[in-house]
C-alpha positions in Angstrom: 7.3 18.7 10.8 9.1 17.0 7.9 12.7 15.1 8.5 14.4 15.9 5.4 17.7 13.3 4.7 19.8 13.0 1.1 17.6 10.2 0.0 16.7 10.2 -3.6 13.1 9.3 -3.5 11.0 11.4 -2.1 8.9 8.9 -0.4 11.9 7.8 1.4 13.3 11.7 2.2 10.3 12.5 3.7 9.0 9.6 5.8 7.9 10.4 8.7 10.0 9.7 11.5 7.6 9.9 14.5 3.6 9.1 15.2 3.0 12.3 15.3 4.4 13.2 12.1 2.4 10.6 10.4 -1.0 11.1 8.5 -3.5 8.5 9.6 -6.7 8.4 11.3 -6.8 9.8 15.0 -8.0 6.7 16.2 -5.0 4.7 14.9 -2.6 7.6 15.5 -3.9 7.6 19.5 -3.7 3.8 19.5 0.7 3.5 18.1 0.8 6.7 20.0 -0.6 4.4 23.1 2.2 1.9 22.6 4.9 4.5 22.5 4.0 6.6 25.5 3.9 3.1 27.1 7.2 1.8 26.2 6.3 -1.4 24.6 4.8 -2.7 21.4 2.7 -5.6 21.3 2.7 -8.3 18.4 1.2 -6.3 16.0 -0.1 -7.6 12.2 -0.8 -4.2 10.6 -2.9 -4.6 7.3 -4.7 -2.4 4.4 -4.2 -1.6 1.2 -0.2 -0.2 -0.2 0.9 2.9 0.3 -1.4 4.0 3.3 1.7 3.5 6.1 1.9 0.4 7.6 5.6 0.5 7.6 6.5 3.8 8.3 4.0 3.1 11.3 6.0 0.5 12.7 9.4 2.2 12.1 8.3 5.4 13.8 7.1 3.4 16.9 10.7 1.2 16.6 12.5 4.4 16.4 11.0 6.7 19.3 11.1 3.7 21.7 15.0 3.7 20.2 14.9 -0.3 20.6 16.8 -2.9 18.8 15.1 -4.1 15.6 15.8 -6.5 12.6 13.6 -5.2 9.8 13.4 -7.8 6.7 11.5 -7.4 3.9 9.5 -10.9 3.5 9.0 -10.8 -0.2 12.6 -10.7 -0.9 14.3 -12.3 2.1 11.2 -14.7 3.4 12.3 -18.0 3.3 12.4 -20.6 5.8 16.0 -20.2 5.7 16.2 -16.8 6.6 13.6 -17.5 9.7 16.0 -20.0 10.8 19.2 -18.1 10.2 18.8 -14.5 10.9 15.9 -14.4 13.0 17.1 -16.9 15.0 20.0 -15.1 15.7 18.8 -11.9 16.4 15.8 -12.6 18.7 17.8 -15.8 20.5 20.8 -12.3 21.3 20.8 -10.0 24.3 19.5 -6.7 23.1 22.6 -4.0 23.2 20.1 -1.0 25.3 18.9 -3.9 27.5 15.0 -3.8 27.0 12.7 -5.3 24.5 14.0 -6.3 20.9 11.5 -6.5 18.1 11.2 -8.2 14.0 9.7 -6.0 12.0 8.3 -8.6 8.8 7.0 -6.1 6.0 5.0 -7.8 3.9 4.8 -10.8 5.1 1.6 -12.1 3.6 4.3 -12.7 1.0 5.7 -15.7 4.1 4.7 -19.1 3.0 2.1 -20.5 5.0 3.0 -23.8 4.6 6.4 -23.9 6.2 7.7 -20.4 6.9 4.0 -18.6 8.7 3.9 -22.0 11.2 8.2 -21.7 12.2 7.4 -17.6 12.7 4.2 -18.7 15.3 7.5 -20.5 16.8 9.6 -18.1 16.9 6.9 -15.9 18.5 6.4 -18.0 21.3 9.7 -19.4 22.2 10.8 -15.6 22.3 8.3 -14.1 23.2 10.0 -13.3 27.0 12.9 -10.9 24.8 11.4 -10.0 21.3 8.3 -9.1 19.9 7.2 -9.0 16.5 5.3 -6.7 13.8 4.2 -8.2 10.6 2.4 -5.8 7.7 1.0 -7.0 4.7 -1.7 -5.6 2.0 -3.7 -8.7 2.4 -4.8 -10.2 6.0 -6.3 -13.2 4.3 -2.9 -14.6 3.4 -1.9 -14.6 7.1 -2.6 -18.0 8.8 -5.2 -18.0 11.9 -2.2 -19.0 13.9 -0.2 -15.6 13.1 -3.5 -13.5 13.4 -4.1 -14.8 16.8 -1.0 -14.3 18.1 -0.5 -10.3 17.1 -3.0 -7.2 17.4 -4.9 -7.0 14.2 -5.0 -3.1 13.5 -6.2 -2.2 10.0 -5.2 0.9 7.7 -8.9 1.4 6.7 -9.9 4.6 5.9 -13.5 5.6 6.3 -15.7 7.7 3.8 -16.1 10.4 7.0 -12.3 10.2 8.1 -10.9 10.5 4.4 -11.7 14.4 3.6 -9.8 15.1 7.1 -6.7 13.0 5.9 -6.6 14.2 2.3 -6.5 17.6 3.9 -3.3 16.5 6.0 -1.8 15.3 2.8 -2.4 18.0 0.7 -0.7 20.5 3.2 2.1 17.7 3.6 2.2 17.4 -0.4 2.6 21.3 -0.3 5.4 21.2 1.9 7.2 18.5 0.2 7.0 21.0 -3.4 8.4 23.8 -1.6 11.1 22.6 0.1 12.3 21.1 -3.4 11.6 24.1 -5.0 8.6 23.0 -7.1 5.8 25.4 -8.7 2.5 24.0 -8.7 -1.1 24.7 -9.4 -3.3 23.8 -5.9 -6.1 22.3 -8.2 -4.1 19.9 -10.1 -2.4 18.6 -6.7 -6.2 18.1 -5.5 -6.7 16.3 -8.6 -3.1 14.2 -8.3 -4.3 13.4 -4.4 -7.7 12.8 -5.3 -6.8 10.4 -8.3 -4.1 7.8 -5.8 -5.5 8.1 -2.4 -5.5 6.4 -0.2 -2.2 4.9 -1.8 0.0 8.3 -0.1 3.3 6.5 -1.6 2.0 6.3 -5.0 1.1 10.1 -4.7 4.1 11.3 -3.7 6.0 9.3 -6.1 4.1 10.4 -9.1 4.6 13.7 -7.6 8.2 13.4 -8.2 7.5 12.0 -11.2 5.7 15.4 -12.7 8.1 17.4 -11.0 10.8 16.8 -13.5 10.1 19.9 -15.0 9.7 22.3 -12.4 6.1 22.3 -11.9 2.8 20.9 -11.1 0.6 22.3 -13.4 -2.4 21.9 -15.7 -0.3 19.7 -18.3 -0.3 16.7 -16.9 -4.1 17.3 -16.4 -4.8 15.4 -19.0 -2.9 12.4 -17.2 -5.8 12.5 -14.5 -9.0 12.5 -16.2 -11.3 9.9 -16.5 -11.6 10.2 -20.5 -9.3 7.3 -21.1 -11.3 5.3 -19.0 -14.5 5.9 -21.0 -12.3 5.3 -24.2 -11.6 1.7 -22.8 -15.4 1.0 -21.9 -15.7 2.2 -25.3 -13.2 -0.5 -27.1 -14.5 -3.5 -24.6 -17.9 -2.3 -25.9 -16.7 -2.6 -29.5 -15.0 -6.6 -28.7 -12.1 -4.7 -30.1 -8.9 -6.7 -28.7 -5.9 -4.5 -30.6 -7.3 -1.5 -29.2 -7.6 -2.9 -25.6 -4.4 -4.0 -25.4 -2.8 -0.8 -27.1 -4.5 0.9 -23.9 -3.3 -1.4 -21.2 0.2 -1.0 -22.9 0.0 3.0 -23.0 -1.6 3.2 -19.4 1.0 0.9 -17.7 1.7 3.2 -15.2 -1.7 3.0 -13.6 -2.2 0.7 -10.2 -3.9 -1.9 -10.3 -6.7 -1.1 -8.1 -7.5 2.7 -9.8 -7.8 0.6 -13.0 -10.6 -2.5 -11.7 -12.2 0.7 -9.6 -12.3 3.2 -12.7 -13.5 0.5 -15.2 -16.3 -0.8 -12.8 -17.1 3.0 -12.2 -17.4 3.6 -15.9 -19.0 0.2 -17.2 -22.0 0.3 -14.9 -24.6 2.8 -16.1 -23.4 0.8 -19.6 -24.3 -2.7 -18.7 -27.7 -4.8 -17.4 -27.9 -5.7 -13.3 -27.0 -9.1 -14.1 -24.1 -7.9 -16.5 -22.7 -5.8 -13.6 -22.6 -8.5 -11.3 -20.3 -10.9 -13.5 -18.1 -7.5 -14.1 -17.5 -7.2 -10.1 -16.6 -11.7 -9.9 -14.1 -10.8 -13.2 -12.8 -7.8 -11.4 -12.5 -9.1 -8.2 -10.8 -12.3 -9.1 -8.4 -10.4 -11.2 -7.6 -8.0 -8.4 -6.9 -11.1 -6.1 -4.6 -12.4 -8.8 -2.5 -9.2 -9.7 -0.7 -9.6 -6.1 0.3 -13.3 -7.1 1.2 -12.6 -11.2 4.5 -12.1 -12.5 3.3 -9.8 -15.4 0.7 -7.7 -14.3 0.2 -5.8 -17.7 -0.8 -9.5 -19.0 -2.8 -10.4 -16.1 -4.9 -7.3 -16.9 -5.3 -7.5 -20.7 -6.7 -11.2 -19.4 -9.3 -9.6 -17.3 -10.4 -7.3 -19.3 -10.5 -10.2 -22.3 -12.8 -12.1 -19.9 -15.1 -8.6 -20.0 -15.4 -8.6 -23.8 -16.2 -12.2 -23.8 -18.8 -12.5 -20.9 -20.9 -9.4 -20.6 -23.0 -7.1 -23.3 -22.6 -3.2 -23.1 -25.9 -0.9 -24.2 
């Protein structure tokens, strides 16, 4: 079942509203399910890569329970200040139903861990009697020990068995979504769309909308979805050719950061030596770490792949 409301986006329309509606593992969807049919939420620290649900998770469990909750969203509002202020004030109140009150943090691996992650273990404690506290984030590394020890650490890993399951459940979800907005599509190219962003569901939808603009999901934006661009990148790192690189990171702006490092180690391998491989997974993998920090991620990936041309030979 799909709550439909007059949002815009269509990853906001059609968030799911209860556990059940969400699309996730069974074994996470029987363990938030747990916590609902129970009536209370534990400090949670929900983690995995964007897009896969953490925060519509926590919502749906906040809603059903119909509980009191202050949601913030830590990379905008997650100053010490803020802790002190609103926080503070909603957690030290009496909840309006009477029961348990709950912060929801989303992404708070964006919290500084020098002054704001050590007042939230605080917090935790001092309130822990009237409120309780979920924290999400895409990276559990950047969450003090403190924080970790204090919640339930669930993560929104997918495995290689559970994922053919879930893209099922997406692609009838993704099918609903185009009917109720009145879009034609061809079911090959939406296997292709899903196939291309999962487990990122978000992005999907989103670039769903995105195609949409014309009144259908068809073969045309094939071409958006195949991997020949890729091999035309391998092709200019191969060449050392720098104004060609950067034309294609410029062009391709609209691709996530984690299809691009995947897609480009994908391609690179059967073109490189064993040891030439190995320095390509360091580059990408410290350029991955650094594209949730940079300001200008189109720069930040020209970089890494400037570190390729320089450092490895291709056949």
């Amino acid at each position: 079942m799909i709550t439909v409301d007059n949002e815009k986006l269509w990853c906001e329309k059609y968030r799911p509203q209860r556990i059940s509606d969400c699309i996730l593992p069974q074994r996470l969807k029987d363990s938030f399910q747990g916590y609902v049919d129970s009536g209370h939420i534990p400090n949670l620290l929900l983690t995995g890569g964007p897009g896969m649900g953490k925060t519509t998770v926590a919502r749906a469990m906040l809603e059903e329970l119909d509980v009191d909750y202050l949601m913030i969203n830590a990379s905008m509002y997650g100053n010490i200040d803020t802790l002190r202020t609103e926080i503070q004030r909603f957690a030290s109140a009496m909840s309006m139903t009477g029961g348990q009150k709950y912060v929801l943090l989303d992404e708070a691996d964006y919290l500084n861990p020098n002054s704001t992650q050590p007042a939230l273990r605080n917090f935790m404690e001092e309130y822990s009697s009237t409120c309780g506290f979920i924290l999400t984030g895409n990276l559990k590394n950047r969450i003090i020990p403190a924080l970790q020890s204090r919640t339930a650490n669930i993560d929104f890993r997918i495995s290689k068995k559970e994922l053919p399951t879930i893209a099922k459940e997406f692609f009838k979800r993704s099918t609903e979504i185009l009917k109720n907005e009145g879009i034609q599509y061809d079911k090959q190219v939406l296997l292709e769309l899903i196939k291309k962003y999962h487990p990122d569901w978000r992005k999907t939808i989103n670039e769903l909308q995105r195609y949409s603009v014309s009144g259908t999901i068809d073969v045309g934006i094939l071409s958006d979805l195949t991997d020949d661009s890729f091999k035309s990148l391998v092709k200019y790192l191969s060449e050392k050719n720098f104004t060609e690189v950067r034309k294609w990171v410029a062009e391709n702006s609209d691709i996530d950061t984690e299809t691009l490092y995947r897609k480009l180690y994908d391609h690179s391998v059967a073109k490189l030596s064993p040891s030439d491989v190995a320095q390509v997974v360091v580059v990408l993998g410290e350029y991955q770490y650094k594209a949730a920090f940079v300001a200008n991620s189109e720069i930040n990936n020209v970089a890494c792949l400037v570190e390729i041309m320089g450092s490895v030979s291709f056949k």
